[in-house]
C-alpha positions as CSV (number, residue, x, y, z in Angstrom):
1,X,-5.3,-8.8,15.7
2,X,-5.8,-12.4,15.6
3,X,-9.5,-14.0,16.3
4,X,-8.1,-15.5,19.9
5,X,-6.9,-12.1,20.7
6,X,-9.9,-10.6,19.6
7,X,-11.7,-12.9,21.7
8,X,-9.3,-12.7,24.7
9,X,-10.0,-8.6,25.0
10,X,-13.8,-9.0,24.7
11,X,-13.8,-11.5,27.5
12,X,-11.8,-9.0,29.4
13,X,-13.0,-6.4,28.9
14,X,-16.3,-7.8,29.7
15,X,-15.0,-8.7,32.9
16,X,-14.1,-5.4,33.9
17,X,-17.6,-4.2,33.4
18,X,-18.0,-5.9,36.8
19,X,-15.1,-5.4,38.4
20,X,-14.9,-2.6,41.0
21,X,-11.0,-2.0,41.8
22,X,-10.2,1.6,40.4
23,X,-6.5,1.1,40.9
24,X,-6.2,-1.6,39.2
25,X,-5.5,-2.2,35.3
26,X,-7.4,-4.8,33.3
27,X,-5.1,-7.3,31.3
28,X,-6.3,-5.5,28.3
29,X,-5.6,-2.0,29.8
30,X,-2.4,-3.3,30.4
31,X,-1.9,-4.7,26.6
32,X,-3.2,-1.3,25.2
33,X,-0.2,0.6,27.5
34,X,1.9,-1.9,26.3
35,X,1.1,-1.7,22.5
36,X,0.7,2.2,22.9
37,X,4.7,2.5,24.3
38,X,5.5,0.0,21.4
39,X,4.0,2.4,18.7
40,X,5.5,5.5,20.2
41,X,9.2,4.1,19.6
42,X,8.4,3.5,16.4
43,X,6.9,6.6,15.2
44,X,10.3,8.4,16.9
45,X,12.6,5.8,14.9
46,X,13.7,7.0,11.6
47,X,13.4,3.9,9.0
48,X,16.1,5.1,5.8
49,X,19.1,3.8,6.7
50,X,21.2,7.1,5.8
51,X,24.1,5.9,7.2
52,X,24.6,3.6,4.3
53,X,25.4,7.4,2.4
54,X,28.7,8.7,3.9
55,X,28.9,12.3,1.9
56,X,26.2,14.6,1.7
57,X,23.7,14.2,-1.4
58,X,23.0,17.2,-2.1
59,X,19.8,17.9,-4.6
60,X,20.5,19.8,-7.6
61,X,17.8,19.8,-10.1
62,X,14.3,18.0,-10.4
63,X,12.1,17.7,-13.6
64,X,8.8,16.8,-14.4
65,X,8.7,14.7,-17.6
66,X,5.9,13.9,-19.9
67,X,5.5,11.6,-22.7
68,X,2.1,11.2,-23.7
69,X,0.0,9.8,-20.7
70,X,3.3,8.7,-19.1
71,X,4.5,11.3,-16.2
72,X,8.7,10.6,-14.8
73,X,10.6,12.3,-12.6
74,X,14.2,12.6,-12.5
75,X,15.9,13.9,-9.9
76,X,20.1,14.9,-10.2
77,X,22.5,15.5,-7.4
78,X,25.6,17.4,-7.9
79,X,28.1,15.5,-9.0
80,X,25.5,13.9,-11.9
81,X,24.0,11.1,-9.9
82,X,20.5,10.5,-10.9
83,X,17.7,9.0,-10.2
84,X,14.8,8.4,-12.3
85,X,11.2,7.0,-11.5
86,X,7.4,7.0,-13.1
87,X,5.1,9.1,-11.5
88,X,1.9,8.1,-11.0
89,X,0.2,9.6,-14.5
90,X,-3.4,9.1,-13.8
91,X,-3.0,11.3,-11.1
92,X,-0.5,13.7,-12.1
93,X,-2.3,14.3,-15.3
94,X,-4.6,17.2,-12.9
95,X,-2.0,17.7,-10.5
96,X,0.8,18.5,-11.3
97,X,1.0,21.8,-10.6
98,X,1.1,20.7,-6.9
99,X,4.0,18.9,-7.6
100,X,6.0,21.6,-9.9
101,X,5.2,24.5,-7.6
102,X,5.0,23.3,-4.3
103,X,6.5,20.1,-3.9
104,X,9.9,19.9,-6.4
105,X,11.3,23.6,-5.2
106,X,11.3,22.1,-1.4
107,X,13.8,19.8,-2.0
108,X,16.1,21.5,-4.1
109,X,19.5,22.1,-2.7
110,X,18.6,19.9,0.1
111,X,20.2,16.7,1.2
112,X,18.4,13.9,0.0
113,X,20.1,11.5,2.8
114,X,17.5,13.8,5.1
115,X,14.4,12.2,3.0
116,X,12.3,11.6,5.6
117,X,12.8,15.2,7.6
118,X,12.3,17.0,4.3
119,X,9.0,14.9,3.5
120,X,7.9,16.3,7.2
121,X,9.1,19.5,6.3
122,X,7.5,20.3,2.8
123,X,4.1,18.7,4.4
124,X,4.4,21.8,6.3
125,X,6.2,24.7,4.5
126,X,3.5,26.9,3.1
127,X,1.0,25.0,4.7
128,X,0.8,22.3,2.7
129,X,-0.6,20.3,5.2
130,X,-4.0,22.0,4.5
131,X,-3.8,20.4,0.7
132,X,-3.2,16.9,2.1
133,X,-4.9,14.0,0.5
134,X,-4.4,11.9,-2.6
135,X,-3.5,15.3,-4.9
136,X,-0.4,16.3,-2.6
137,X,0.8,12.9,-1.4
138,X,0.9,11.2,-4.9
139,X,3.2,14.0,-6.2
140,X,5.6,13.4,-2.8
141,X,5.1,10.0,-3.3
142,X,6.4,10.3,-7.1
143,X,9.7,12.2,-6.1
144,X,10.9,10.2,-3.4
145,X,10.6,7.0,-5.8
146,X,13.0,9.1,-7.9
147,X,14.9,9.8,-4.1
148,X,15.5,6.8,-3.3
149,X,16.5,5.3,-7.0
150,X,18.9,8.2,-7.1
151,X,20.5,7.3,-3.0
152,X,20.2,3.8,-3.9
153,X,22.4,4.3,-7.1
154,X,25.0,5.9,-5.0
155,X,25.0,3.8,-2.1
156,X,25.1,1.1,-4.5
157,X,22.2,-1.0,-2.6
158,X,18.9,-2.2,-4.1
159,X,15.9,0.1,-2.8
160,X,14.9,-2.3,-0.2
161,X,18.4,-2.4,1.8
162,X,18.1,1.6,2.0
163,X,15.4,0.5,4.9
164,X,16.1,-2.8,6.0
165,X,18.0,-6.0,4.7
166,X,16.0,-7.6,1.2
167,X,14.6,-10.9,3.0
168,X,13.0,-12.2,-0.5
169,X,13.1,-11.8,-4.1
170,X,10.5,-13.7,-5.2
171,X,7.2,-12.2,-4.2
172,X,4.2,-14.1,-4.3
173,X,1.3,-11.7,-6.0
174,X,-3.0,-12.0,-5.6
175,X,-4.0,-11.0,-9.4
176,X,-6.5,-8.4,-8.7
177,X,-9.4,-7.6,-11.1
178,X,-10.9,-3.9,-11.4
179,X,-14.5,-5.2,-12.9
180,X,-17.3,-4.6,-11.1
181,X,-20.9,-4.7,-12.6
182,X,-20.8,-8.0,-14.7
183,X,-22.2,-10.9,-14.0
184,X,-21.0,-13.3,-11.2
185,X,-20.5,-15.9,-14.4
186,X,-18.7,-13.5,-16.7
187,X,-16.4,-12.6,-13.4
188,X,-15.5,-15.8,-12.5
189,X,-14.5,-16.2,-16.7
190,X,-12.0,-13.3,-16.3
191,X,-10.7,-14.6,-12.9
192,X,-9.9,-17.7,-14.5
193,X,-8.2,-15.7,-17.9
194,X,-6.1,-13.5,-14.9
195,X,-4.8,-16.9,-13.4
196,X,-4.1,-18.2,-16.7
197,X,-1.7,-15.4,-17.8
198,X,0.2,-15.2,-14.5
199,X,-0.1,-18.4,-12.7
200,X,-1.3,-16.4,-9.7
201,X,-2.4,-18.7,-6.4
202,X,-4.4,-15.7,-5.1
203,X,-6.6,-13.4,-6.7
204,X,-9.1,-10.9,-5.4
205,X,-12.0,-9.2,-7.1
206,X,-14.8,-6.7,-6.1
207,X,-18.1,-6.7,-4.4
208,X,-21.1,-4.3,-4.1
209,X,-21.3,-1.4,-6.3
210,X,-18.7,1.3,-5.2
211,X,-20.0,3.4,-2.4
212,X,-23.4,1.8,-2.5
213,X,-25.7,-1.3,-2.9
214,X,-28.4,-3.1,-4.3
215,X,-30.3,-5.6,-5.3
216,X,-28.6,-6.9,-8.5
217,X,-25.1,-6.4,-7.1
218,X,-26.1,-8.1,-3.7
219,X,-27.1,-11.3,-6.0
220,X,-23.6,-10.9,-7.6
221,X,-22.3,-11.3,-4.7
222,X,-24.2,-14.0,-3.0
223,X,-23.8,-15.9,-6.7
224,X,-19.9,-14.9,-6.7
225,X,-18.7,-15.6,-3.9
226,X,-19.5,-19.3,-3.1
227,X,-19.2,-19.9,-7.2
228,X,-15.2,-18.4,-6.9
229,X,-14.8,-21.3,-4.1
230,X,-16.7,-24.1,-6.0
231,X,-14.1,-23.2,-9.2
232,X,-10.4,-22.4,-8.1
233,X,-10.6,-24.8,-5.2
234,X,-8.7,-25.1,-1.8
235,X,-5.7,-24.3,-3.1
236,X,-6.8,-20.8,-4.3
237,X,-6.0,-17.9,-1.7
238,X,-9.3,-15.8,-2.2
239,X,-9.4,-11.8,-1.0
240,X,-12.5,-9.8,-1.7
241,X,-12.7,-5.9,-2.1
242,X,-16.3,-3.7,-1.2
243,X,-14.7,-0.3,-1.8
244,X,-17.2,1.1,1.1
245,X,-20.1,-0.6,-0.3
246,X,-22.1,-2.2,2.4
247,X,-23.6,-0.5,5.6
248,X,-23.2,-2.9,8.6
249,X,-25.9,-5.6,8.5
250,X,-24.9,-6.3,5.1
251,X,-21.6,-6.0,5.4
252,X,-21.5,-8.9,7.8
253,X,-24.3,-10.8,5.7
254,X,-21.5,-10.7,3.1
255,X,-18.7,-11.3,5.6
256,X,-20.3,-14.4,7.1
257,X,-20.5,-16.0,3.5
258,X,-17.0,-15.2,3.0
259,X,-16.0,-16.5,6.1
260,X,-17.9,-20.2,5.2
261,X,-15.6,-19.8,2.0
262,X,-12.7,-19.4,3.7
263,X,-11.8,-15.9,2.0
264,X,-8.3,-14.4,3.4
265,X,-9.3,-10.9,3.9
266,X,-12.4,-8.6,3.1
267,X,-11.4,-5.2,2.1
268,X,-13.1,-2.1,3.1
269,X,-16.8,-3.2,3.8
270,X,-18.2,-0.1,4.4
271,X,-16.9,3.7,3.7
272,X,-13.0,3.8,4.4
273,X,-13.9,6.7,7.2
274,X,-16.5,4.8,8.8
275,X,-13.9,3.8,11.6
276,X,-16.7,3.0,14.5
277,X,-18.5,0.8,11.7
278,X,-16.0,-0.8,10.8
279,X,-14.4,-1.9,14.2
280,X,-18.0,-3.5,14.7
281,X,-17.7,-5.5,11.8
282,X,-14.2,-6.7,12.7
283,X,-14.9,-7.4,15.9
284,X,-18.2,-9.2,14.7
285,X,-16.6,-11.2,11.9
286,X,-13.6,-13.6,12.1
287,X,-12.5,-13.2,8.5
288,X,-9.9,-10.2,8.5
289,X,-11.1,-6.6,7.6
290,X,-8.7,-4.6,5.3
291,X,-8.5,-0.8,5.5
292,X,-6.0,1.7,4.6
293,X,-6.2,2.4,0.8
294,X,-7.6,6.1,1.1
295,X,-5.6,6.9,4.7
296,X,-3.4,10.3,3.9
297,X,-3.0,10.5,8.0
298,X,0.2,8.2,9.8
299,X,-2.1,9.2,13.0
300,X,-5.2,7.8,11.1
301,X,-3.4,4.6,11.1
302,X,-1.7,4.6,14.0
303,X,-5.3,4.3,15.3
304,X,-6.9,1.9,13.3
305,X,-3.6,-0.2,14.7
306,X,-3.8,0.8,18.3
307,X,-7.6,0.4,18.3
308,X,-8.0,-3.0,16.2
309,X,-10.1,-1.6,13.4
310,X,-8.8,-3.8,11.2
311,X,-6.2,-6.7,10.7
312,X,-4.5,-6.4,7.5
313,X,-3.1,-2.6,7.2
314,X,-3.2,-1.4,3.4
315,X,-1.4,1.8,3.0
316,X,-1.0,2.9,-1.3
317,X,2.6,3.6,-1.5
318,X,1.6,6.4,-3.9
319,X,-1.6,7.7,-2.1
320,X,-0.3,7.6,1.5
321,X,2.8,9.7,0.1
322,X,5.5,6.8,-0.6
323,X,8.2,4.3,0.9
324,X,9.3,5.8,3.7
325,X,5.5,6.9,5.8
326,X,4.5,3.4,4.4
327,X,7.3,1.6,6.2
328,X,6.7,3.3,9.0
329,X,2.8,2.1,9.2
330,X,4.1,-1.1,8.6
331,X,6.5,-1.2,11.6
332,X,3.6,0.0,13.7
333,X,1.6,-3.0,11.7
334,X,4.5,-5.3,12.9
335,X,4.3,-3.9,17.0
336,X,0.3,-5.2,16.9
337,X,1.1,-8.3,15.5
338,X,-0.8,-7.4,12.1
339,X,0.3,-7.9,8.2
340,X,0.7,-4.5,6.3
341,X,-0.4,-5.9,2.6
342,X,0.0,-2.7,0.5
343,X,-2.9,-1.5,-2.1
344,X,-1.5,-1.1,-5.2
345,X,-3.2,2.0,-7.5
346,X,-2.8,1.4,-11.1
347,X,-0.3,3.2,-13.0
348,X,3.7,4.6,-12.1
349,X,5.0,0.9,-12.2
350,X,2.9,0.2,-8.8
351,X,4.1,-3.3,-8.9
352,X,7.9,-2.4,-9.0
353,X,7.2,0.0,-5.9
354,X,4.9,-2.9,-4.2
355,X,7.7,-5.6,-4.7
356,X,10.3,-3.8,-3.1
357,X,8.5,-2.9,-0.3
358,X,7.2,-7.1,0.4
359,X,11.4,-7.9,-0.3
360,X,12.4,-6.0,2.7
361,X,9.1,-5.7,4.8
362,X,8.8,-9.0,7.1
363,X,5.1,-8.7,8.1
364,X,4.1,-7.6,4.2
365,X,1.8,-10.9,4.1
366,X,1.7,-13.8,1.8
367,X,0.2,-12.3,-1.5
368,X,1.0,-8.6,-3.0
369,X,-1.4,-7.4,-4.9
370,X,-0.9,-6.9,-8.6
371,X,-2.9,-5.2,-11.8
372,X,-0.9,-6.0,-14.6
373,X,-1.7,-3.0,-16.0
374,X,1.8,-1.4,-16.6
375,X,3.5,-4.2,-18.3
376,X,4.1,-2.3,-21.6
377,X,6.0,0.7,-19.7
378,X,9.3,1.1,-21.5
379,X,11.4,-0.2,-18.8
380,X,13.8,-3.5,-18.5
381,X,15.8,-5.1,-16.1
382,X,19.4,-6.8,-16.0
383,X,18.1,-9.2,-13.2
384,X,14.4,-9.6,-13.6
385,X,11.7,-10.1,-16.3
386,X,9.4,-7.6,-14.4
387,X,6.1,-10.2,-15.1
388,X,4.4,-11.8,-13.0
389,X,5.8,-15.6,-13.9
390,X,3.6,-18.6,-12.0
391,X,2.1,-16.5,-9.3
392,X,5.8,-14.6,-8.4
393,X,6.9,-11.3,-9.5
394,X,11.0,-11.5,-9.1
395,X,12.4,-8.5,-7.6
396,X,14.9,-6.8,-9.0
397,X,18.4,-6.4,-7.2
398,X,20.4,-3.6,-9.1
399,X,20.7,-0.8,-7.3
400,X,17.7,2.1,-6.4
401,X,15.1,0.5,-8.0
402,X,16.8,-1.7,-10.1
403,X,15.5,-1.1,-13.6
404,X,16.2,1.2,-17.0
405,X,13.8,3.3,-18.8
406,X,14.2,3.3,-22.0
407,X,16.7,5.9,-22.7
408,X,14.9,7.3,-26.0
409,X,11.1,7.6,-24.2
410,X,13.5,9.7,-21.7
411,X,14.8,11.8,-24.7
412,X,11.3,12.1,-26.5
413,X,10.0,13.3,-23.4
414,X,8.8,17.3,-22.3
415,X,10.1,19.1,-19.3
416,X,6.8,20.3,-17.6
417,X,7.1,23.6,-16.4
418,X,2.9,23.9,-14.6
């Protein structure tokens, strides 16, 4: 939602505390019906593009594979079409036996042109919806990256045309850093070594103390904040990240300093499920508030859209459960006028996943975020270097996801069985 609509609904809706004509809608009763039918079409439209696949696809055989810390799954259709993807390890390392035993059997001998039906349709089989959350979605997340490499093999289409046409290859990234706890000095040190080694023109780092504050992170953060500024300059695109930190008051304390620095967005100010609080910072602040990293729920967003929560809309294409849900928040995004800027977890070649999703989702925002921290996964590509090279990561354009894992970490690799 953009500050002068922000302010346009408070001044009506101010007005209609005054207002006596029961039969009459408010302009902004009017624009909630509006934005209300707009999000019902979209959560009935499909968003794969299955027509692009002719002949059924059907599913054959899906495996679990291990290589150290490193988790992939590869999934085969009859015929011998593959497709191959990383998992997200960190997670997959406790829950896998989710995936092996109640995820991977669902789809076999399905058609995988039916991906999004059979994504609804293992959420429930079993009731599965009662383990929903990060454990379940990150293993359905894992195999549909394997899905759609495989139907974007055989369609012969880069992953991003399977849902829309590819609008960019080069994607413009904010180098994020995951240190929290040092000194506002010794961040800004390690901002500067980040923007070095990429050429980023955004970065974003993190505030309060996870879940909590005090005293010596709130002077971090009064020390950082400004000092970030002062150092990179105007030309730096600044994002901030609380991880639930702050409770209200503070949370706009922080927000109004960031807002004198001209920060692009401040990420979760207080916990991710404080919805009430954290509509009253939005509609306090005029610096954007950025939610959706934890969200498991396409209602939960559909909410924080409809209602104006927040501005920037950050589903985890692993947590949230993959491409497919995530496009669809994003097209909901798109019907309020509002950017939906992934959060990218570490590990499972987030940034591939990320940079797909930004090449064929118009409203994905200026800056994707990126780690950096799976640049030594055994993968190439024919068409890109997969680094982030002066602030762009180029996406590749072979087809499903575009990239080769190295055939001998394959081979050296265990079938896990749960």
């Amino acid at each position: 939602m953009s500050n002068q609509r922000r302010e346009f609904l408070k001044t009506t809706a101010a007005a209609s505390t005054v207002s006596f004509m029961p039969k009459a809608f408010s302009v902004a009763e009017q624009t909630s019906k509006d934005l209300a039918a707009k999000l019902d079409k979209v959560w009935a439209s499909p968003v794969l593009r299955a027509e692009l696949l002719k002949e059924p696809v059907k599913i054959e055989k899906i495996e679990l594979l291990k290589n150290g810390g490193e988790f992939l799954v590869i999934v085969r259709a009859t015929g011998g079409a593959t497709g191959i993807a990383a998992a997200h390890s960190s997670v997959m390392a406790t829950t896998y036996p989710i995936f092996v035993k109640r995820i991977a059997p669902f789809f076999v001998g399905k058609d995988a042109r039916q991906l999004e039906s059979l994504i609804q349709g293992v959420y429930l089989k079993d009731s599965n919806y009662k383990w929903q959350g990060l454990p379940f979605w990150v293993c359905v997340a894992s195999l549909e990256f394997a899905v759609l490499d495989l139907l974007g093999k055989i369609a012969g289409k880069p992953l991003g045309e399977l849902f829309g046409p590819v609008l960019k290859r080069d994607v413009p990234v904010y180098r994020a850093s995951g240190v929290r706890g040092n000194k506002a000095e010794e961040e800004l040190v390690y901002l500067q070594k980040l923007v070095a080694e990429t050429g980023a023109k955004a970065i974003k780092f993190r505030l309060g103390a996870r879940m909590s504050y005090d005293d010596a992170s709130t002077k971090r953060d009064l020390t950082l904040i400004p000092l970030t500024r002062k150092t990179f300059g105007e030309g730096m695109t600044l994002h901030a990240d609380a991880n639930g930190s702050y409770d209200v008051p503070m949370a706009i304390k922080i927000g109004r300093l960031m807002e004198e620095q001209r920060f692009a967005f401040m990420e979760e100010p207080v916990p991710f499920d404080y919805y009430d609080e954290t509509k009253r910072i939005a509609d306090t602040l005029k610096i954007p508030i950025a939610l959706g990293e934890q969200e498991s729920s396409l209602r939960s967003f559909r909410r924080i859209i409809e209602t104006g929560t927040a501005q920037v809309i950050q589903p985890d294409l692993f947590y949230f459960g993959g491409f497919s849900r995530s496009v669809k928040v994003a097209r909901m995004a798109a019907a309020a006028g509002l950017d939906c800027t992934p959060h990218m977890s570490g590990g499972g070649l987030g940034f591939l996943y990320v940079a797909h999703f930004a090449a064929c989702v118009p409203n994905a925002g200026p800056f994707q975020e990126y780690k950096g921290e799976d640049e030594e996964f055994p993968v190439t590509s024919d068409s890109s270097s997969l680094k982030c090279e002066k602030g762009l990561l180029k996406v590749p354009i072979g087809p499903g996801l575009g990239v080769t894992i190295d055939p001998a970490f394959i081979r050296k690799s265990t079938v896990v069985t749960g």
